[in-house]
FIZADREN-827356 format. One record per residue (C-alpha): residue in three letters; x, y, z. Coordinates in Angstrom, 3 decimals, always signed. Layout:
BEGIN
> ALA:X:Y:Z
...
END
This chain:
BEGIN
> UNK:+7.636:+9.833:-30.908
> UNK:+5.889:+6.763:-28.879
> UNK:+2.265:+6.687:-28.480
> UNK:+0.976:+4.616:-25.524
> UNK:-2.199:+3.674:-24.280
> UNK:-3.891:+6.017:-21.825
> UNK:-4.047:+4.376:-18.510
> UNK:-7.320:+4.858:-16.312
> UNK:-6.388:+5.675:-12.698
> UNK:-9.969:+5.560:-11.486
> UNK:-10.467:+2.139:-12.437
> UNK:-9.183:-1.220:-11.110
> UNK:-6.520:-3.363:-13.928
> UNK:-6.387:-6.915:-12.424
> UNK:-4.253:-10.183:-14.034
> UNK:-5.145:-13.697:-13.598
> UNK:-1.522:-14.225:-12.938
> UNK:+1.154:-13.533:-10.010
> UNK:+3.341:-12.057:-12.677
> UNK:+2.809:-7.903:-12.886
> UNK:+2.336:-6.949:-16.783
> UNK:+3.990:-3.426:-17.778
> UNK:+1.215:-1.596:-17.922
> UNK:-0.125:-3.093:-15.045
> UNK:+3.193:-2.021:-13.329
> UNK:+3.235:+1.949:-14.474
> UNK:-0.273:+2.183:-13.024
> UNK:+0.911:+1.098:-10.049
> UNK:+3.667:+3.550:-9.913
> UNK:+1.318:+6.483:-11.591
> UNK:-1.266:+5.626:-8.544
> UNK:+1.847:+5.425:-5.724
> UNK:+4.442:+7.638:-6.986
> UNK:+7.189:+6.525:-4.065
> UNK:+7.848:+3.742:-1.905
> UNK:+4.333:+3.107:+0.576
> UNK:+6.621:+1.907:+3.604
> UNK:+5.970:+4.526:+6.234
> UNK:+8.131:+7.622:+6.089
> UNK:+9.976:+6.196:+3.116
> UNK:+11.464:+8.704:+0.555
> UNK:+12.507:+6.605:-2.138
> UNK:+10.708:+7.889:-5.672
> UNK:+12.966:+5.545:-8.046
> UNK:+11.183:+3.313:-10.283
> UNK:+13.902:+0.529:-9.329
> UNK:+11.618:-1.300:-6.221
> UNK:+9.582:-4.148:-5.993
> UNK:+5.772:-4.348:-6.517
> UNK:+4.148:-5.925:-3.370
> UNK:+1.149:-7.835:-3.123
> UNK:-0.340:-5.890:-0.371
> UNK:-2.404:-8.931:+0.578
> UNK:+0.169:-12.084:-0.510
> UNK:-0.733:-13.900:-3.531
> UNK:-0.263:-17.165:-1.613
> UNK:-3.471:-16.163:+0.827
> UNK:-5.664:-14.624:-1.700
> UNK:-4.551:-11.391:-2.552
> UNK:-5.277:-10.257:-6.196
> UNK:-2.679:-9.068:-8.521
> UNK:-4.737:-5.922:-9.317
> UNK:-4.017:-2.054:-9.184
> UNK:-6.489:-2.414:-5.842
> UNK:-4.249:-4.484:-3.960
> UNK:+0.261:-3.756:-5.467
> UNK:+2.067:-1.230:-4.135
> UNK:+6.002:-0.486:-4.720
> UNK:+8.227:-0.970:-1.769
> UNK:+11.971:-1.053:-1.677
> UNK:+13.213:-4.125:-1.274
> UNK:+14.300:-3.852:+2.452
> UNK:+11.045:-2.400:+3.077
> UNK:+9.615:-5.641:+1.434
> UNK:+10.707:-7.736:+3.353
> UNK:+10.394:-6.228:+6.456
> UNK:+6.607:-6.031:+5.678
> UNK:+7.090:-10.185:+4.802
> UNK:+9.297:-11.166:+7.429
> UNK:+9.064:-8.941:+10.163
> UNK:+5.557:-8.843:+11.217
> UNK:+4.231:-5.658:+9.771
> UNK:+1.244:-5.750:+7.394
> UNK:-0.738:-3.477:+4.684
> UNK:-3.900:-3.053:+3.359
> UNK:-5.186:-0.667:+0.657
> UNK:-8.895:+0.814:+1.548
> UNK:-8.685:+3.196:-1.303
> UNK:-6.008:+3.828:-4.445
> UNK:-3.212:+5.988:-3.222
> UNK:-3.713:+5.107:+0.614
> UNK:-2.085:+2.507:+2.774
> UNK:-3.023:+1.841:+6.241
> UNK:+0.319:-0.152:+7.240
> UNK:+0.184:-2.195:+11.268
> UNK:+3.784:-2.299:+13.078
> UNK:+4.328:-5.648:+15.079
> UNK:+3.216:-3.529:+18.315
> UNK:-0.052:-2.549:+16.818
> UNK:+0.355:+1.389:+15.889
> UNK:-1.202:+2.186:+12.540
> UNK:+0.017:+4.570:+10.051
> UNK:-1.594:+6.316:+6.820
> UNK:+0.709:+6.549:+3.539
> UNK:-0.356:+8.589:+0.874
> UNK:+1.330:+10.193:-1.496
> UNK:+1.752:+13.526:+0.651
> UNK:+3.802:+11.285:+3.141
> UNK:+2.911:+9.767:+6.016
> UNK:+0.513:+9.800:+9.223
> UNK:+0.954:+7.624:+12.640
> UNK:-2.689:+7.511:+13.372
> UNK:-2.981:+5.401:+16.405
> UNK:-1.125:+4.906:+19.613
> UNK:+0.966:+1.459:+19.915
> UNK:-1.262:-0.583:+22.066
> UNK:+0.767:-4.119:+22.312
> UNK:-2.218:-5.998:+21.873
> UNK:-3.396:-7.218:+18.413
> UNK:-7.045:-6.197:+18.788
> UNK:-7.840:-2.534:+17.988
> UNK:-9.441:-0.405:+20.920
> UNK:-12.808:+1.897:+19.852
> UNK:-10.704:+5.236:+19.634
> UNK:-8.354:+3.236:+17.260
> UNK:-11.005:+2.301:+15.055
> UNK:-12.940:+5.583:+15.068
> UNK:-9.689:+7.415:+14.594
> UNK:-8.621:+4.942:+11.670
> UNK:-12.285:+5.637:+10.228
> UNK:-12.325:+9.401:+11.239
> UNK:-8.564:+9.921:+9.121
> UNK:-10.315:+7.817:+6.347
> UNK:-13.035:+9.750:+6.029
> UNK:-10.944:+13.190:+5.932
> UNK:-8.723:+11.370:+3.336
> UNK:-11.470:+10.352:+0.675
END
């Protein structure tokens, strides 16, 4: 029998480093059980762990901020325009290239605004965005 540390979902783990620690890692996976790209189905443990916001600009290597993604789906999100923030543990708000938004949490996935084609969000974007939030938390 192994006895392992209990890991506390409702607080943030964060490394000085760009390296993910293992325990670092299951939270990660305990917090997003599957793979955050929208309507991905992938549950394996075998994916990558994404800086939501890249290392290189900033981005922490903290629960707040990792995600797993397969790796197709990572680097679409790095190559392909799309990007991903994390506004609360368990939720991603992910923006296509054409501007549409979508909510991932772990009961799947929500396309919460219309694609616009322009890179600033209208006021019904927002308020929807903020409105789906809300109902979320």
């Amino acid at each position: 029998m192994q006895v392992l540390p209990v890991i506390d979902l409702n607080q943030t783990m964060a490394v000085d480093a760009y390296e993910i620690p293992r325990r670092l890692r299951e939270m990660v996976h305990l917090i997003h059980p599957a793979d955050v790209f929208p309507y991905a189905v992938n549950t394996s443990r075998n994916v990558d762990i994404d800086h939501q916001e890249p290392h290189s600009e900033g981005g922490e290597t903290s629960s707040d901020n990792l995600a797993p993604l397969t790796r197709t789906h990572h680097r679409i999100k790095t190559h392909a325009g799309w990007q991903a923030r994390q506004p609360f543990p368990g939720i991603t708000i992910w923006r296509d290239p054409h501007g549409a938004h979508y909510l991932v949490d772990p009961t799947g996935t929500r396309h919460i605004t219309p694609t616009t084609g322009d890179d600033t969000p209208t006021p019904f974007e927002i308020y929807a965005t903020q409105l789906v939030l809300e109902y979320a938390a």
